[in-house]
Backbone atoms as SQL, in Angstrom:
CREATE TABLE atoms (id INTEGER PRIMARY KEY, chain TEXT, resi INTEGER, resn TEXT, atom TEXT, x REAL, y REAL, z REAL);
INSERT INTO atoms VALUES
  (1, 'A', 1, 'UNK', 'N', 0.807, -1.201, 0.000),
  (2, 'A', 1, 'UNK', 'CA', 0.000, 0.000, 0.000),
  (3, 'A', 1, 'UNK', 'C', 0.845, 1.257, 0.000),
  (4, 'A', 2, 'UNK', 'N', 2.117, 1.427, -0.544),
  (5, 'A', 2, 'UNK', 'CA', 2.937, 2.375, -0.617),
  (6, 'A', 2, 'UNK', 'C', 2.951, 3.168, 0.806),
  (7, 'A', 3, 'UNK', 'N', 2.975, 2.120, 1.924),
  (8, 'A', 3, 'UNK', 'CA', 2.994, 2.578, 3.203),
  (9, 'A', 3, 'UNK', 'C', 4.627, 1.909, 3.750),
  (10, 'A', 4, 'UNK', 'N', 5.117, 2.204, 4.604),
  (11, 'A', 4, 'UNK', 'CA', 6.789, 1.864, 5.139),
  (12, 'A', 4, 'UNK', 'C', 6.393, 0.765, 5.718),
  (13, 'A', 5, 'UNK', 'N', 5.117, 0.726, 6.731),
  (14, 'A', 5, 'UNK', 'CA', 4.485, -0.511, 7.637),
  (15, 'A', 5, 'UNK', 'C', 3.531, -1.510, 6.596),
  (16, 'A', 6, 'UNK', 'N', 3.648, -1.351, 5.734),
  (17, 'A', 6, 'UNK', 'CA', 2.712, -2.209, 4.948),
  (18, 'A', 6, 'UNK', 'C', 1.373, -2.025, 5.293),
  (19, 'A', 7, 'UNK', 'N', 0.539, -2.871, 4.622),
  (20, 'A', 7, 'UNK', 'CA', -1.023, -3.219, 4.796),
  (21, 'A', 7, 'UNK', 'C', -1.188, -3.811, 6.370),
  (22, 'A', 8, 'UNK', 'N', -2.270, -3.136, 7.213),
  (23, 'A', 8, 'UNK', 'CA', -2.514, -3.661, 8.220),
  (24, 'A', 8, 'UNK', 'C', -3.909, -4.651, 8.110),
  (25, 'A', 9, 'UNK', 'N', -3.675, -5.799, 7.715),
  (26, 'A', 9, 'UNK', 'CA', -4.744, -6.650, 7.488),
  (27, 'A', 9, 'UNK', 'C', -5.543, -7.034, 8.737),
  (28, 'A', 10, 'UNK', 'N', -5.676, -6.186, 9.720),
  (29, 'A', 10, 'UNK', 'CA', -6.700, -6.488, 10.444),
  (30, 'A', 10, 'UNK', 'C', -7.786, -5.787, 10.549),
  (31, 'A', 11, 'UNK', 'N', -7.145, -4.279, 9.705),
  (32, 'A', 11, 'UNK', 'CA', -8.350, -3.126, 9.302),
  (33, 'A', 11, 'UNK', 'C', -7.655, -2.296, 8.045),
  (34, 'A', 12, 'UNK', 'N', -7.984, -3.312, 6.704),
  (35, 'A', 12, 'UNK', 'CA', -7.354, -3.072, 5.545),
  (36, 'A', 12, 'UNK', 'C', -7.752, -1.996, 5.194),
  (37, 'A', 13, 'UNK', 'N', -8.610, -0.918, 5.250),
  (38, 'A', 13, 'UNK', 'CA', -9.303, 0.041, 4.976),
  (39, 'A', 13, 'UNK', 'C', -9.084, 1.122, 5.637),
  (40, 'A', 14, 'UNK', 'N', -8.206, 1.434, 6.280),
  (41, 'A', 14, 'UNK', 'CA', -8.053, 2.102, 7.580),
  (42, 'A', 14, 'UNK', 'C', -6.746, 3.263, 7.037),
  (43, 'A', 15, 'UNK', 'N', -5.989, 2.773, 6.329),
  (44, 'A', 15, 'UNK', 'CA', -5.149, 3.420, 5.505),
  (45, 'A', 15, 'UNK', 'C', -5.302, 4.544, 3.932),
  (46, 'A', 16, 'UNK', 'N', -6.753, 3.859, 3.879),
  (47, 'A', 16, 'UNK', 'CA', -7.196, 4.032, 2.134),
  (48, 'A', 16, 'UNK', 'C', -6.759, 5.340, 1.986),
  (49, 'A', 17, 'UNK', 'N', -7.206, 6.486, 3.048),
  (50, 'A', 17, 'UNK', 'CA', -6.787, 8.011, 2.416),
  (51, 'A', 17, 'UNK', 'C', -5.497, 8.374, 2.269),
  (52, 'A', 18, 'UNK', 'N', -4.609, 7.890, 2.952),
  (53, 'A', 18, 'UNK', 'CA', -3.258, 7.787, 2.822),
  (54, 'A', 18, 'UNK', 'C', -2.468, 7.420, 1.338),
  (55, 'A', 19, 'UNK', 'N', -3.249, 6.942, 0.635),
  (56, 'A', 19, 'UNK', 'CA', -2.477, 5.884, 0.096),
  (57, 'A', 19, 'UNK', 'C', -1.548, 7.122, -0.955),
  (58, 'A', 20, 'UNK', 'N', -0.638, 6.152, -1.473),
  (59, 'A', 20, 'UNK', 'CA', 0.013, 7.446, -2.816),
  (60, 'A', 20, 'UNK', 'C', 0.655, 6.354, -3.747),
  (61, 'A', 21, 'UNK', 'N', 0.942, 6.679, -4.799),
  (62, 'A', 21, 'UNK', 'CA', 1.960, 6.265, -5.933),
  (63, 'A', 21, 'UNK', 'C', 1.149, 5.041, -6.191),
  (64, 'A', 22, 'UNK', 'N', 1.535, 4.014, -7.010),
  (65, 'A', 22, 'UNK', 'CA', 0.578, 3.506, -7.727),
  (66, 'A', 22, 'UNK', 'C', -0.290, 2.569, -6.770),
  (67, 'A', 23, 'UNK', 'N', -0.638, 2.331, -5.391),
  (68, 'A', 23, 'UNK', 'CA', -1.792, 2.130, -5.106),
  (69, 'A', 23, 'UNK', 'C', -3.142, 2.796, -4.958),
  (70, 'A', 24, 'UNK', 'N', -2.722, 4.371, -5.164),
  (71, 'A', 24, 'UNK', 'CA', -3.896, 5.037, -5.691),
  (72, 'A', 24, 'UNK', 'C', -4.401, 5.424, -6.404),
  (73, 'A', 25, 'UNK', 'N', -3.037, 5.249, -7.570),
  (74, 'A', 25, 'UNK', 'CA', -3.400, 5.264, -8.826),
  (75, 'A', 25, 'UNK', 'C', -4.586, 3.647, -9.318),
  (76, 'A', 26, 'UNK', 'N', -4.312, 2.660, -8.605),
  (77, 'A', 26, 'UNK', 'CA', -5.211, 1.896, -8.932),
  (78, 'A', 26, 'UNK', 'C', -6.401, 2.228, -8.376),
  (79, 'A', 27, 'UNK', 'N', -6.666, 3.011, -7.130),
  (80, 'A', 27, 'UNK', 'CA', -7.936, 3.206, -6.408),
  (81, 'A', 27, 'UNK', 'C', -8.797, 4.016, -7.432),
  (82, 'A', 28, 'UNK', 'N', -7.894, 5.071, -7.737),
  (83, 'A', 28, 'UNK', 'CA', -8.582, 6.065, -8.572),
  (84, 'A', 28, 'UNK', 'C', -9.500, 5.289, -9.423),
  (85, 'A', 29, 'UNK', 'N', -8.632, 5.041, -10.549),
  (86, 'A', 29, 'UNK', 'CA', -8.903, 4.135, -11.859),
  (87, 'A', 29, 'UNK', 'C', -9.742, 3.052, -11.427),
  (88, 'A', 30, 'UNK', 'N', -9.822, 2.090, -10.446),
  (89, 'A', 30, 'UNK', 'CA', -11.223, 1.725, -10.394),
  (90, 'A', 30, 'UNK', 'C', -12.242, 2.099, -10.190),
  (91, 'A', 31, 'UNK', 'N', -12.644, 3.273, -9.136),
  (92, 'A', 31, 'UNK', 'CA', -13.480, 4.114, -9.067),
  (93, 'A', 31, 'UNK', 'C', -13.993, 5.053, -10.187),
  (94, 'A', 32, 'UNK', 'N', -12.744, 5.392, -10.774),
  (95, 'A', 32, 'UNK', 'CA', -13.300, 6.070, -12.465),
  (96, 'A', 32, 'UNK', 'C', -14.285, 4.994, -13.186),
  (97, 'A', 33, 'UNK', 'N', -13.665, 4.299, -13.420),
  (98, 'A', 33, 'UNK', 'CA', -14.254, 2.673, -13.635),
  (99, 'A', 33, 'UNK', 'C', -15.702, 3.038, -13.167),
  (100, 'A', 34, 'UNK', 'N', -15.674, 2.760, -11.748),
  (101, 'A', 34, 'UNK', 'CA', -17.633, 2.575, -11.098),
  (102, 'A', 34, 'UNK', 'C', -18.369, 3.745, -11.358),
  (103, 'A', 35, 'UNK', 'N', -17.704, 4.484, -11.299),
  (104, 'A', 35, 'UNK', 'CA', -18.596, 6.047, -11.683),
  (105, 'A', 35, 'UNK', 'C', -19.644, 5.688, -13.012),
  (106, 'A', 36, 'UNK', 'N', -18.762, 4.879, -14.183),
  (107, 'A', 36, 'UNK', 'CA', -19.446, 5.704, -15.669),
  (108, 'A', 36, 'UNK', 'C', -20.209, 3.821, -15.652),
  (109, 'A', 37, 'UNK', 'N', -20.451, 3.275, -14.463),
  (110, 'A', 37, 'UNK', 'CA', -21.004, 1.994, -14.774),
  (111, 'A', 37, 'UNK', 'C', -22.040, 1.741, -14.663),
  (112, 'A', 38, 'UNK', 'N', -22.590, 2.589, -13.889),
  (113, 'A', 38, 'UNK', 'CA', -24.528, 2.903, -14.035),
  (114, 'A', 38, 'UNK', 'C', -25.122, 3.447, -15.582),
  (115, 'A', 39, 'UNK', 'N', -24.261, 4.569, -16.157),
  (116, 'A', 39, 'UNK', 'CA', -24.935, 4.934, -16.994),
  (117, 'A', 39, 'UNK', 'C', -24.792, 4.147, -18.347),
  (118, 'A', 40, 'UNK', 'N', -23.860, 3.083, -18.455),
  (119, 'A', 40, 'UNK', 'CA', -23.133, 2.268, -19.198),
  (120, 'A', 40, 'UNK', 'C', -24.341, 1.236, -18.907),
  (121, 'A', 41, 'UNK', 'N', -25.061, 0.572, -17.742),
  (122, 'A', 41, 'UNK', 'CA', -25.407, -0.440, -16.920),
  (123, 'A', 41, 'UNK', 'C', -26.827, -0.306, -17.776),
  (124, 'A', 42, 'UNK', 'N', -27.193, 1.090, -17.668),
  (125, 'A', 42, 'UNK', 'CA', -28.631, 1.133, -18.210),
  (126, 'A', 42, 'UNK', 'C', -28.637, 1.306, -19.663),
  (127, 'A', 43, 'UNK', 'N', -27.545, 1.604, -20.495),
  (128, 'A', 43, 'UNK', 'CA', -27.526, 1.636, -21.827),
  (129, 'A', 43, 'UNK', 'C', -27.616, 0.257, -22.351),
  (130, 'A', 44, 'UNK', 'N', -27.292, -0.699, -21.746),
  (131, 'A', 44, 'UNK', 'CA', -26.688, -2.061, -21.988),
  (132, 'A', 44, 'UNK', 'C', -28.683, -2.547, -21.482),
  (133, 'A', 45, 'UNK', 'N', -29.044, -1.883, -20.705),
  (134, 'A', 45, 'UNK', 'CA', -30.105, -2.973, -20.390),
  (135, 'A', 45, 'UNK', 'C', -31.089, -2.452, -21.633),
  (136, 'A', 46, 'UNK', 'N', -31.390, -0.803, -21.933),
  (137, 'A', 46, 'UNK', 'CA', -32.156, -0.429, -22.297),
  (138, 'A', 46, 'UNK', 'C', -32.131, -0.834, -24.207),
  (139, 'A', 47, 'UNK', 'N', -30.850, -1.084, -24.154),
  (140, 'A', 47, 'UNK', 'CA', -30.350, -1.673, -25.569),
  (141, 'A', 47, 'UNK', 'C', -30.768, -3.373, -25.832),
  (142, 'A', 48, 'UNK', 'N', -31.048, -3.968, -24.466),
  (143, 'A', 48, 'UNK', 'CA', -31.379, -5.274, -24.856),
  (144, 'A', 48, 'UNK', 'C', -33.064, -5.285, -25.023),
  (145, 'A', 49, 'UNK', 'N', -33.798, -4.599, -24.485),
  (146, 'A', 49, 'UNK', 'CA', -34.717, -4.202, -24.824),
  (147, 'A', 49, 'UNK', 'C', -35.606, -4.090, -25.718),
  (148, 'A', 50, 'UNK', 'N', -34.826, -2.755, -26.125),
  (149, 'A', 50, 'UNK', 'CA', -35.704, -1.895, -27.502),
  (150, 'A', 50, 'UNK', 'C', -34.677, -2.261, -28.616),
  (151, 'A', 51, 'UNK', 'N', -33.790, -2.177, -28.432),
  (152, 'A', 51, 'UNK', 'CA', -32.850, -2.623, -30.115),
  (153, 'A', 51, 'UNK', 'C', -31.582, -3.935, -29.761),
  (154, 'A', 52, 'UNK', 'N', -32.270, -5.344, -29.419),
  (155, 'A', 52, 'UNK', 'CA', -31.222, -6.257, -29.204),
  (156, 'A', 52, 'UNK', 'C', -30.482, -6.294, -30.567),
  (157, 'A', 53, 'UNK', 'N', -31.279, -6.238, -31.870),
  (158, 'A', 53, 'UNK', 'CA', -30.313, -6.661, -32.779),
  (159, 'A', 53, 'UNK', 'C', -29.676, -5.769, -33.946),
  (160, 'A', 54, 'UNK', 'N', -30.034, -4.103, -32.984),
  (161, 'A', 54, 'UNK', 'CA', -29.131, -3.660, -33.816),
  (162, 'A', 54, 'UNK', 'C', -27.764, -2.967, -33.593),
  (163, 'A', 55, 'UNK', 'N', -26.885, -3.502, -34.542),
  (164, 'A', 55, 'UNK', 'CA', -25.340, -4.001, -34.751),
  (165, 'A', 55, 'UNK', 'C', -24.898, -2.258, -33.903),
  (166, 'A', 56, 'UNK', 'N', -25.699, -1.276, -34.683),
  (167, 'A', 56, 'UNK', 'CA', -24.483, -0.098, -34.344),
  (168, 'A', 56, 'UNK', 'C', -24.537, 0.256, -32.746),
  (169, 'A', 57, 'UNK', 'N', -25.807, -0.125, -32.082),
  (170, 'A', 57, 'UNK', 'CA', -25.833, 0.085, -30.219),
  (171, 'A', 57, 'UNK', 'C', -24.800, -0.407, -29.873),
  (172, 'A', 58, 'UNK', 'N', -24.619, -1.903, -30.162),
  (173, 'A', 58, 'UNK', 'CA', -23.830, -2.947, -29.621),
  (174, 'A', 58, 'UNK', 'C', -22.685, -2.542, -29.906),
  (175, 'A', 59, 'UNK', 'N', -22.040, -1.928, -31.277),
  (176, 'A', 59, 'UNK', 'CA', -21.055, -1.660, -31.730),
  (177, 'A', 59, 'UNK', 'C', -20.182, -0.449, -30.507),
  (178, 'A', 60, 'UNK', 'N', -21.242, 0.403, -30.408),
  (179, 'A', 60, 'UNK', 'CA', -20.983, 1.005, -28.876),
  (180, 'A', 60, 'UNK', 'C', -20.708, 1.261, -28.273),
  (181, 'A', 61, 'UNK', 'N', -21.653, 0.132, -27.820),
  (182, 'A', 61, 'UNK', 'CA', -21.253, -0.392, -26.057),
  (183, 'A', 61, 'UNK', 'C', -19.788, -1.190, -26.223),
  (184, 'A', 62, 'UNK', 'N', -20.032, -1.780, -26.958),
  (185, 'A', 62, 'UNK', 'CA', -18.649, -2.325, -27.025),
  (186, 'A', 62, 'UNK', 'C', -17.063, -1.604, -27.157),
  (187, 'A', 63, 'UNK', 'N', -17.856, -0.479, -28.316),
  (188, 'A', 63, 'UNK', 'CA', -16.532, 0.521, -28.097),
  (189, 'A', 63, 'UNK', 'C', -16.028, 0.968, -26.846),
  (190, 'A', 64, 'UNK', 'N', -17.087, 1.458, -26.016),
  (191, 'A', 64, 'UNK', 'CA', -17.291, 1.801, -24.352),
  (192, 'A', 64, 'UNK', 'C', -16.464, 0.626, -24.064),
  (193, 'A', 65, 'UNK', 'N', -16.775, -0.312, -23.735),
  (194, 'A', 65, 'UNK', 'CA', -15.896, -1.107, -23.156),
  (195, 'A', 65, 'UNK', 'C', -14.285, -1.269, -23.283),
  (196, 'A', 66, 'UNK', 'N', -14.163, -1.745, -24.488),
  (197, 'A', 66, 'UNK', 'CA', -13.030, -1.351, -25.328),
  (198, 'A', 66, 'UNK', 'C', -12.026, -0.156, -24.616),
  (199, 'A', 67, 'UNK', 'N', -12.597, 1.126, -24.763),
  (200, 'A', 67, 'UNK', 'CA', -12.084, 2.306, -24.349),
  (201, 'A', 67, 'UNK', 'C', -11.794, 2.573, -23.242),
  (202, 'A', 68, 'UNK', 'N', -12.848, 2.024, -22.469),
  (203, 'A', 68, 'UNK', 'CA', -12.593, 2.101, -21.001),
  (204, 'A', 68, 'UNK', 'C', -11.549, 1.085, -20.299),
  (205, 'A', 69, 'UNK', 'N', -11.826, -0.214, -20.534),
  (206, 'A', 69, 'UNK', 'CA', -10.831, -1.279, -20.102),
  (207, 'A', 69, 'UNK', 'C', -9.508, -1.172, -20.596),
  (208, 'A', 70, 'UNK', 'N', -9.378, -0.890, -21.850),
  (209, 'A', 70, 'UNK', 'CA', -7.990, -1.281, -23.051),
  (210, 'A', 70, 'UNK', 'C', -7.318, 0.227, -23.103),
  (211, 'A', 71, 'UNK', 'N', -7.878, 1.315, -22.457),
  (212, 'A', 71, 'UNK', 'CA', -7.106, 2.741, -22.826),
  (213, 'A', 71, 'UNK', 'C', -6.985, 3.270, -21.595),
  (214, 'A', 72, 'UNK', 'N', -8.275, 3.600, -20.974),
  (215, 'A', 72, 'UNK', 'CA', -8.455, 4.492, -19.988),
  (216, 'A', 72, 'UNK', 'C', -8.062, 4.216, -18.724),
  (217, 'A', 73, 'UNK', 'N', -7.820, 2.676, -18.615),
  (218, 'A', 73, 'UNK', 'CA', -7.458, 2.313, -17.337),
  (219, 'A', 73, 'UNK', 'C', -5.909, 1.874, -17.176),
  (220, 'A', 74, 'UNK', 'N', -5.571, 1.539, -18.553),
  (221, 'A', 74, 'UNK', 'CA', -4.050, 1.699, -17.938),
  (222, 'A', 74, 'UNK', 'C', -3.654, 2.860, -18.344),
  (223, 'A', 75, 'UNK', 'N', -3.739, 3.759, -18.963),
  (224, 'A', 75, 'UNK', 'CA', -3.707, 5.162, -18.974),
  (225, 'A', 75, 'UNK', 'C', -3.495, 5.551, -17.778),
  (226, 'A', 76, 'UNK', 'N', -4.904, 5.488, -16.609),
  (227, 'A', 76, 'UNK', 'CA', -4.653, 6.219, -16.006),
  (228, 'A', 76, 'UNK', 'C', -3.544, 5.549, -14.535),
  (229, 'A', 77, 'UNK', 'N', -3.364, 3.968, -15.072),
  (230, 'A', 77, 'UNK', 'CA', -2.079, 3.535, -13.544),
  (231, 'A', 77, 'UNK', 'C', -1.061, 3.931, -14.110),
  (232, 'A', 78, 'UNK', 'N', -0.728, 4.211, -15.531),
  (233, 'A', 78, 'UNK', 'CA', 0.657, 4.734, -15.884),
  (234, 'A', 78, 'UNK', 'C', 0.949, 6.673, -15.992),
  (235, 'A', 79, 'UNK', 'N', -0.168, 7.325, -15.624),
  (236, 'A', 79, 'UNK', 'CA', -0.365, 8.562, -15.513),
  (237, 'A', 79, 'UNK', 'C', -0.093, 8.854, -16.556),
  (238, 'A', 80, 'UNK', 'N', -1.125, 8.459, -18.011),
  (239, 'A', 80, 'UNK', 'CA', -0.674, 9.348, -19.473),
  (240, 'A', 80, 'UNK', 'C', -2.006, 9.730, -19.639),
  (241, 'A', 81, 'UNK', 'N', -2.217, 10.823, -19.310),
  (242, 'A', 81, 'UNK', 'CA', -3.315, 11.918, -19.015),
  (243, 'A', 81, 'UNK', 'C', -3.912, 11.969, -20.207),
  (244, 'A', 82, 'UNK', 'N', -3.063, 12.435, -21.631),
  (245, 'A', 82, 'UNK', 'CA', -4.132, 12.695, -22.871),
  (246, 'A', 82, 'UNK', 'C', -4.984, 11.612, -23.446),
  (247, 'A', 83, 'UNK', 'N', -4.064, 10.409, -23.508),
  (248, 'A', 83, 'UNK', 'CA', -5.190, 9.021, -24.191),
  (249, 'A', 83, 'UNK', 'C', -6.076, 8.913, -23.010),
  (250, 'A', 84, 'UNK', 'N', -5.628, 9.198, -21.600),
  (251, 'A', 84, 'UNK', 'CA', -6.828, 8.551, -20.762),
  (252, 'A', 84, 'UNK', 'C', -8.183, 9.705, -20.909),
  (253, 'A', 85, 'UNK', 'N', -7.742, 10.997, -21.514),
  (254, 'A', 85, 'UNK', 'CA', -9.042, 11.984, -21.251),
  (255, 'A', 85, 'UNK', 'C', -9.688, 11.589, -22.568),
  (256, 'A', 86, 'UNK', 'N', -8.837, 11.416, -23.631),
  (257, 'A', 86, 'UNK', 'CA', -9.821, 11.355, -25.110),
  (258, 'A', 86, 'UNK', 'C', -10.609, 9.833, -24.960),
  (259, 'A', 87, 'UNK', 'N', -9.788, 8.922, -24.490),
  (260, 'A', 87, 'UNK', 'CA', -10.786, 7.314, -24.377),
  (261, 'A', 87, 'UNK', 'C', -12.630, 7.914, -23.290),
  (262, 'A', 88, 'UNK', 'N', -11.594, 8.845, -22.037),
  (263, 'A', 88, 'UNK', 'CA', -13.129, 8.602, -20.986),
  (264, 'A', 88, 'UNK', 'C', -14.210, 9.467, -21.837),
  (265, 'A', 89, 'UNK', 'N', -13.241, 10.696, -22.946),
  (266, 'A', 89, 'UNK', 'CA', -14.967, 11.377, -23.595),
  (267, 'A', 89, 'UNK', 'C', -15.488, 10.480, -24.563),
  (268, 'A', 90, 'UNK', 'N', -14.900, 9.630, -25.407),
  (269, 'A', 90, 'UNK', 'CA', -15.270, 8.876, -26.082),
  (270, 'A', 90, 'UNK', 'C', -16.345, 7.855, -25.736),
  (271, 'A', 91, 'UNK', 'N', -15.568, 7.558, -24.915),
  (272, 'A', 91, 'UNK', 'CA', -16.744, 6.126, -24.124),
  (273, 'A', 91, 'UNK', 'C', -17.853, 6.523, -23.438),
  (274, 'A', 92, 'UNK', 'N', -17.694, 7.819, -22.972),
  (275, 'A', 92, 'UNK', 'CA', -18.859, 8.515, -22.342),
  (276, 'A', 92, 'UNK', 'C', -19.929, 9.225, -23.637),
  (277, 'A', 93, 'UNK', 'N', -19.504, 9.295, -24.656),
  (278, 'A', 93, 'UNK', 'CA', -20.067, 9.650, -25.876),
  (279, 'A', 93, 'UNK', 'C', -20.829, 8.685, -26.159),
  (280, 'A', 94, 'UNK', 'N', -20.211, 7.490, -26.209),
  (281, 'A', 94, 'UNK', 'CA', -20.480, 6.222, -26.841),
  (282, 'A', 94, 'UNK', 'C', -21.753, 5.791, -26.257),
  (283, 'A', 95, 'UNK', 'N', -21.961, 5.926, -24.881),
  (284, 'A', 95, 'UNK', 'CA', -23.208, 5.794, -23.922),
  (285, 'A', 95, 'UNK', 'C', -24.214, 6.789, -24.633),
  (286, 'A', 96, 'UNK', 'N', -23.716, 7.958, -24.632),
  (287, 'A', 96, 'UNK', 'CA', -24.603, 8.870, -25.053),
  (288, 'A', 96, 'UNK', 'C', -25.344, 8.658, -26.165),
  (289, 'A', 97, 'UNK', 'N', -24.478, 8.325, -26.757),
  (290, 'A', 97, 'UNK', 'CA', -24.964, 7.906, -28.391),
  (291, 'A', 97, 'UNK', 'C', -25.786, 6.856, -28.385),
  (292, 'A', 98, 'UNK', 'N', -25.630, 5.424, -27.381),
  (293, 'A', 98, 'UNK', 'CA', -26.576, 4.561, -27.175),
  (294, 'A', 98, 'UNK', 'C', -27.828, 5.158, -27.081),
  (295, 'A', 99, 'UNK', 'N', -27.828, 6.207, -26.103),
  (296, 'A', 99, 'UNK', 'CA', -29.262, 6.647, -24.767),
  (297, 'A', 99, 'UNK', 'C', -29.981, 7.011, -26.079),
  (298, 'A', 100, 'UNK', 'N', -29.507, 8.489, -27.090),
  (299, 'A', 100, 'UNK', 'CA', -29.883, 9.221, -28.343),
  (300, 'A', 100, 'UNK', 'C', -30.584, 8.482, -29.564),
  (301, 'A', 101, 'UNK', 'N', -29.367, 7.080, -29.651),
  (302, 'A', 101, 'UNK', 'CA', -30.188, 6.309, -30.770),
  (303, 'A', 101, 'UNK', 'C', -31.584, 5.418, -30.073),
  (304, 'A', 102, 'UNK', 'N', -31.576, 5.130, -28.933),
  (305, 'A', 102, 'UNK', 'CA', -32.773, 4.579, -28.448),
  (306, 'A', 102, 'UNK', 'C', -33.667, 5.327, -28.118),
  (307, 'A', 103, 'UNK', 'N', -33.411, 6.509, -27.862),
  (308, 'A', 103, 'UNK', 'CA', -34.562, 7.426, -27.711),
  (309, 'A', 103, 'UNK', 'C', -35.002, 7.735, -29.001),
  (310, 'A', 104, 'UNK', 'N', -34.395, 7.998, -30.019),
  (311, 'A', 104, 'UNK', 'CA', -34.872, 8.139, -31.132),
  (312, 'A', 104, 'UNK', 'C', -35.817, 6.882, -32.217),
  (313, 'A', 105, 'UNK', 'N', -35.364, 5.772, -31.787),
  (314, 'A', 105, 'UNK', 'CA', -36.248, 4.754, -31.973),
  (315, 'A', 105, 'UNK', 'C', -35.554, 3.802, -32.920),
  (316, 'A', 106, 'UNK', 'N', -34.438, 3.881, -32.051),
  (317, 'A', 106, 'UNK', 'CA', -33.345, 2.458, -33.322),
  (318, 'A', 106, 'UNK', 'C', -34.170, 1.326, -32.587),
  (319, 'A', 107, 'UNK', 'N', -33.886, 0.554, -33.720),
  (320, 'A', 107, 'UNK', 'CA', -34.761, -1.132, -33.655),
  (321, 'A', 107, 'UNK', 'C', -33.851, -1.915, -34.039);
């Protein structure tokens, strides 16, 4: 835990605000992670829905995924700030673009 005493595994949590250098760089980055996973969560449900079989939703969500897992997250444990900001607007687009084409009435 980038602590001198290590992890105190009897109250692993007890340290969390402390933390620095790349164990918070992983905290961050998963939490970036949970943030955009609700609105991702309901694109994915609202897409199985109203348009299961069409290719460009899925195409997507998938980009979203893609972007988020494969760019944005080691982006952000290796601290390279520009691919990690253009992947999170992208993928956050990509949702958007889901919500837009289903509201608009893709089938």
């Amino acid at each position: 835990m980038a602590r001198p005493e290590g992890l105190d595994n009897d109250h692993p949590r007890k340290h969390v605000n402390n933390l620095e250098g790349l164990p918070l760089r992983m905290r961050s980055a998963h939490y970036g992670l949970l943030e955009n996973f609700p609105a991702f969560a309901l694109a994915a449900a609202l897409s199985q829905l109203l348009a299961p079989n069409n290719r460009e939703v899925v195409n997507l969500l998938g980009f979203h995924i893609i972007a988020k897992l494969f760019v944005y997250y080691p982006c952000y444990l290796f601290g390279i700030s520009l691919p990690r900001t253009f992947s999170h607007v992208a993928a956050t687009a990509a949702v958007i673009n889901v919500c837009w084409k289903l509201a608009a009435g893709a089938h």
